[in-house]
N, C-alpha and C positions, 0 to 999 in steps of 0.2 A: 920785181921780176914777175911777169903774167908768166901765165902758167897755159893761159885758152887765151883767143880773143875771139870777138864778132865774124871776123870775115872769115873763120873756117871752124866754128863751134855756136852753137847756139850762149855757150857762156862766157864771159870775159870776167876773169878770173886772177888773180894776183896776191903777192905777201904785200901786205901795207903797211905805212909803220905806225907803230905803236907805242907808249906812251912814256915806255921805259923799253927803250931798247936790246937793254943787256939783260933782262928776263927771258928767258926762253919760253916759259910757259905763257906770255903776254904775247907773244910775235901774234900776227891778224894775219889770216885768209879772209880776201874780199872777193864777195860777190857784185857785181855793179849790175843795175838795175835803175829803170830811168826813175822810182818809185822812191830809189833811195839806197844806200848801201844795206848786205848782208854780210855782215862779219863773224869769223869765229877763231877763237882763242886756240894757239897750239894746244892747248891743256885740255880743252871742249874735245876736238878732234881728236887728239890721244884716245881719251878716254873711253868716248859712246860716239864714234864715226857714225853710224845707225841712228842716234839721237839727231845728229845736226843735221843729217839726208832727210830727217823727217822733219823739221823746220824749214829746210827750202820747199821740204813737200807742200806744207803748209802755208809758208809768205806768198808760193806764185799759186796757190790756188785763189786766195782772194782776189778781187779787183782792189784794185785802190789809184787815187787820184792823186795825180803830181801836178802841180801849181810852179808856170812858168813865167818866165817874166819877158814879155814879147812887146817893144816899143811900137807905144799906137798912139792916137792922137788925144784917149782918153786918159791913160799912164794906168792903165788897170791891168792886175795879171789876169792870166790867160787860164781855165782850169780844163782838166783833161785827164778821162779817165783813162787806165789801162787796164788791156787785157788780163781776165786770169787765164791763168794755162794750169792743165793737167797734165804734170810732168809726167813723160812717159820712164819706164822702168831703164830703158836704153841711156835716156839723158842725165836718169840719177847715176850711174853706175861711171857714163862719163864723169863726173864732176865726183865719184867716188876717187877714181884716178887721181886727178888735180889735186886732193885735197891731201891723197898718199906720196905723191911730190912733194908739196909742200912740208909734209912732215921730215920728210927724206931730208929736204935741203935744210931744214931749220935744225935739224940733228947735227949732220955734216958739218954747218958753219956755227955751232955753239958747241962743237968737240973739235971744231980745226983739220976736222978729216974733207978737204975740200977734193971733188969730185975734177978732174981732167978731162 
């Protein structure tokens, strides 16, 4: 279930599945980023929502380099840095939302009170 996507949030956002399904405190919130995923644990987010806001604060401020695999006549991948960004206060507070969803529905469907 995304929660945001691309063409009308800067974040594309979703529950993913996880490793043991019938754990509630294991369910993922993902962040997608071309860098690589950001996930975090219903249990994480319970807990210190403030803590994980300040790990995405943290992942997009770096640059970091994602390595593509682009058919050329060498057979060599492609590398390519990405921007950092300085999350503005506005886009954490969105993706505070997301992640209060996300707890919502994972509560809902691990107590059977499913939402109409």
């Amino acid at each position: 279930m995304a929660y945001s996507r691309w063409g009308s949030s800067f974040w594309y956002t979703y529950w993913a599945n996880s490793e043991n399904k019938h754990d509630k405190n294991e369910q993922l919130f993902e962040i997608c980023d071309m860098a690589g995923p950001l996930n975090f644990k219903y249990s994480e987010i319970k807990q210190d929502i403030d803590r994980c806001l300040e790990v995405v604060r943290t992942f997009y401020k770096k640059e970091k380099e994602v390595e593509f695999v682009i058919p050329n006549s060498n057979s060599e991948n492609t590398k390519i840095k990405t921007k950092s960004y300085a999350l503005s206060e506005e886009l954490l507070e969105e993706l505070r939302t997301y992640m209060l969803e996300f707890i919502e529905d994972v509560d809902s469907t691990f107590y059977g009170k499913y939402k109409l």
